[in-house]
N, C-alpha and C positions, 0 to 999 in steps of 0.2 A: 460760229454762225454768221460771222461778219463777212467770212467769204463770199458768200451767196449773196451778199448785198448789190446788185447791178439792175439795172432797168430792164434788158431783155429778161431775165428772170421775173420779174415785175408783169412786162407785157404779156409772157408765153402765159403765168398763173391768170392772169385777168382775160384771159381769153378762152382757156379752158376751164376755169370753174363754172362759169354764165354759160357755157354748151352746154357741160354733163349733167348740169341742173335742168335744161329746156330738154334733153335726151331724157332724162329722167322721167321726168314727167308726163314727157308723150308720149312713154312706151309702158310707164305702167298705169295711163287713163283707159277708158272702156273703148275706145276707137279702134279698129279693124285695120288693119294693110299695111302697107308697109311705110318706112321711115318717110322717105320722102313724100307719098302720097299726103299721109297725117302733115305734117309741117304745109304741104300746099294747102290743105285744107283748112289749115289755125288761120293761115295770114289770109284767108278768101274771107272765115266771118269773122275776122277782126277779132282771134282769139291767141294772137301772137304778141299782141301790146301786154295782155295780159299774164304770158310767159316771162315775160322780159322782167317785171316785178322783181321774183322772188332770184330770177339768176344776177340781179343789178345787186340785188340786198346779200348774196354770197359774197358779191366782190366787195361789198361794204365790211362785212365780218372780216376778211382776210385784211383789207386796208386796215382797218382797228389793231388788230392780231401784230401786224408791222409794224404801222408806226407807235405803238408800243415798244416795241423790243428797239425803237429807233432804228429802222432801215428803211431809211428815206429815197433811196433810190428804187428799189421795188414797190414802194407807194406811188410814186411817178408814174412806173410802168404802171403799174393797177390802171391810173388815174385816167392816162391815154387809152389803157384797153375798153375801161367803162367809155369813153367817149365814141370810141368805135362800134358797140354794141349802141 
């Protein structure tokens, strides 16, 4: 499991777990049309800050998940990808 230990693996995970959680959510909410529509529509009444939440708190579970098994360098990467979100 030590292999996998590098920062780009770190960044790539902290970037797509906070998507597929915001994907998630917006496609199985009661809103009409398609992907992009809904997403311009979250961040018009300020219902994107409120996205962000629960996909911030995935990347927390996965950083926990890591720096348990001590692989510090895919924490980093998390750490920058949360900073980007």
């Amino acid at each position: 499991m030590k292999k996998f230990n590098n920062f780009t693996l770190g960044l790539i995970v902290g970037i797509i777990a906070p998507a597929m959680v915001i994907v998630t959510v917006l496609l199985t909410g009661e809103l009409n049309g398609s992907f992009g529509e809904i997403l311009s529509y979250a961040y018009e009444v300020g219902y994107l800050n409120v996205l962000m939440r629960p996909a911030l708190l995935a990347n927390l579970a996965i950083f926990i998940f890591f720096f348990n098994m001590r692989m510090m360098k895919i924490c980093r990467g998390l750490i920058i990808a949360t900073f980007v979100f």
